[in-house]
Structures are given as C-alpha cells and as structure tokens.
N, C-alpha and C positions, 0 to 999 in steps of 0.2 A: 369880465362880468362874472359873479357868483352865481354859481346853481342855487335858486330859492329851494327854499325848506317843502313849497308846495310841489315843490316837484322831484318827486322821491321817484322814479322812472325804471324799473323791471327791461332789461330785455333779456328774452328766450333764446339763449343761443349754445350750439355745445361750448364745454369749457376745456376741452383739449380737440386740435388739432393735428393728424398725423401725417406724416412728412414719407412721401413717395418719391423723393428724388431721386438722381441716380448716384450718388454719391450715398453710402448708407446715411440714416437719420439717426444724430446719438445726440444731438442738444436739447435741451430743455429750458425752457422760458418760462415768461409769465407776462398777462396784458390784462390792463385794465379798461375791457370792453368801452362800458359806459364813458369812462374818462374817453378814451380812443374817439368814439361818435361823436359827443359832446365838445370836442375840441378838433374837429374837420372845417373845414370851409362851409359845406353843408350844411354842418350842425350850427354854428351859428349863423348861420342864412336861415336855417326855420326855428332857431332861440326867436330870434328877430321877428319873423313872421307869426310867431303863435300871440308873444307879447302884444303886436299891434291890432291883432284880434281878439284876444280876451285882457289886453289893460284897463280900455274902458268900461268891460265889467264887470272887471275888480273893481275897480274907483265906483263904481255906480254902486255895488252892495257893500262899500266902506260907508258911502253917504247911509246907506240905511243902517247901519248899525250904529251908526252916532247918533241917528234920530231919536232909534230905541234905548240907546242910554243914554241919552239926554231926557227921554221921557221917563226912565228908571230914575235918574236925579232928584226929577219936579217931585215925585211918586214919594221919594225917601224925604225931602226936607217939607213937604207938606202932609208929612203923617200926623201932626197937633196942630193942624191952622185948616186942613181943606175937611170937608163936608162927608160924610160916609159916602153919600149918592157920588161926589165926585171922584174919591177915591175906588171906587167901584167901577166909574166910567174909563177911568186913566189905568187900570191895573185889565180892562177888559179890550181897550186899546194896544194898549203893551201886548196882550196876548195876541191879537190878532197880529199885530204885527210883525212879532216873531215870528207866529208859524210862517206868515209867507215868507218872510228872510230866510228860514230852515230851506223851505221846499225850492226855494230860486238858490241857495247855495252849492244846495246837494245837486240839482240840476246844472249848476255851472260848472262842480268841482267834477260832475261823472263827463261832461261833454270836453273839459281841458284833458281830462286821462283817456278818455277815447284817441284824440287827435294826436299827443305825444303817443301811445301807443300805437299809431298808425305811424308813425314818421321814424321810431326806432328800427319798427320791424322793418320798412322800406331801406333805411338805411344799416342796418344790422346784417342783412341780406347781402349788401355790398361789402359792409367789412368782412364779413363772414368769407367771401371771397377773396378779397386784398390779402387777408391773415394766415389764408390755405396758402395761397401763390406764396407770400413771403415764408410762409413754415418750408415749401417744398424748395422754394431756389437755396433756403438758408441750413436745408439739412437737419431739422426740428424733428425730433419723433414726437414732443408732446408743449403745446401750449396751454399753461391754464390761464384762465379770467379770474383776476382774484378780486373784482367786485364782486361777484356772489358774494352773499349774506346767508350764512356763516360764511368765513375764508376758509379755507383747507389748507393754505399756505400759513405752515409756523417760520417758514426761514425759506429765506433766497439770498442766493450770493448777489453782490453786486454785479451789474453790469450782463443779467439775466433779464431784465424788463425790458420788452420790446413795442412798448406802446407807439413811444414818439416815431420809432422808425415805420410799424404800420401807419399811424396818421399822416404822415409824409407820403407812404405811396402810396395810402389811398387818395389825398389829396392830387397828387402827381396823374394820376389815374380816373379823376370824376371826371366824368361826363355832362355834372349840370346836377340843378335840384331833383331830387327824387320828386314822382308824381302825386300828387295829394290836394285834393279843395282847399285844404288850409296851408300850407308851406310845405318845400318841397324837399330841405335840406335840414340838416339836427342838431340839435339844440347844443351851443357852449353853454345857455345858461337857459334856466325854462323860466318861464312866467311864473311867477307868485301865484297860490294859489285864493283862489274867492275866501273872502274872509271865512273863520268857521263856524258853523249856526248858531244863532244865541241860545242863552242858556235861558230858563226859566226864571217866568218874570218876578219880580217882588211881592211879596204878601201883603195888603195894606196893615194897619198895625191891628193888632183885636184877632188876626184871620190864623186860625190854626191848621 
C-alpha cells in the first residue's frame, strides 16, 4: 500500500542513538524512523484503522467538491444565456458553499493529523526502544534517522541501514496495538487526506 500524499507525518524522536554495551560501541548506522513505523505490523494495523475512519469522510467532502464545481460549470457556460438575478444567485451559492467545504476540510484535515500524530508518538515510543536495545546489543555508538527533512546524510556505505532489522525486532517484540480511540498500531500507508478547500468562486461575466 502507498503512503498518501495527505499524509506527510513528522515524528519527534532523537536521531542518534548511543550504544552502552559492554563490548566498546564503534559502529555507525542509519534508519529510517518513519519508513521503520510505517512498515511494522502495528503500523499497518492503524494504516487500516485510521482509513476506516476517515475514508468515508474523505468520499463525503469529494461529493461536495464535485457539487461546487459542477455548479462552477453551470456558472461558466451560462455567462450569455442566464439572467444577471441568476447569475448573482448561483455565484452567491457557490460561495456559500465553499466556505462550508473550507471550514469542514480544515476541520477534517486537523482531526486526521491530530490522530496520526497520537499513533506515531505511541509507537515511536516503542521503536525508540527496540533501536536503543538493538544499538546496545549491536555495539552502535551512533544511529542516525535519515528521514529528517533536511538529511544530514551525504553518503553511507552499503550495508550501514539498519531499518529492516529494527522493524523485525520490533515486530518480534510487540505486544499488541498501542492504545488510542482511533487505532492502535502505525500506519504502512496513511489515509489520503480530505480533499483541499476550494478555491474561490467564479466571477459572473461584467463582475470586476
């Protein structure tokens, strides 16, 4: 399943790890956090569980955005054939109905980023753990996350990425979905985000 575009997802976590083993710590790695969550058993147990929660109101604010540009449409090909009074009434329409598609958007889009960001940090928590255990047993003095955005990383040797092997023993290692109202485990792939507000409606023709 692909990570949707609406779901651009931040988690807060250090980007190096230091390695207290008893063996000195001289290796150096790299993981890519998000990818690591995103691709646990958890994480797609709450991909799944967010989607089932907010798909149908995505689908609900696509209907309305096709309504208002279907009424954008009527609005453009009936600029030389409909009545000033009507073209006034379908342009004050259109507005009204954008704004409420604005304010239910923005409202959808901040309650889906609330809910991933509750579900990262519960399970971010967790890797965050899994990653220290695997730095210390593996003799790591320094892991970086090279999703952060900027990277810091201009070059890594092959066979330095220690993603997959974290996500295996965190996997090896869960307990069950983290706790949360909405789902309990982290997203392989997030939910698409609510359409984006419309834009501002059409001018009828004459209107400056």
């Amino acid at each position: 399943m692909k990570i949707q575009a609406f779901a651009v997802m931040v988690l807060a976590l250090g980007t190096a790890v230091s390695g207290n083993a008893q063996a000195p710590a001289s290796k150096v790695g790299i993981i890519n956090i998000q990818a690591a969550i995103i691709s646990t058993k958890d994480g797609q147990k709450a991909a799944a569980d967010l989607e089932a929660k907010f798909g149908p109101k995505r689908k609900e604010m696509e209907a309305k955005q096709a309504e208002i540009n279907s009424l954008r449409d009527q609005l453009q090909k009936g600029q030389n054939t409909m009545s000033e009074e009507a073209k006034q009434k379908l342009v004050r329409e259109i507005d009204s109905k954008t704004k409420a598609f604005n304010r239910a958007a923005e409202d959808a889009q901040a309650e889906l980023e609330q809910e991933q960001q509750k579900i990262f940090n519960q399970l971010g928590q967790r890797m965050l753990a899994v990653l220290d255990k695997y730095a210390k047993d593996n003799s790591y003095a320094l892991i970086l996350d090279v999703s952060q955005q900027p990277n810091p990383v201009m070059f890594a040797a092959n066979g330095i990425d220690v993603t997959q092997e974290v996500i295996k023993l965190y996997d090896a290692n869960s307990s069950g979905p983290a706790s949360s109202n909405t789902s309990t485990s982290t997203p392989s792939t997030a939910p698409a985000a609510p359409p984006k507000p419309a834009g501002a409606q059409p001018k009828p023709a004459g209107a400056k």
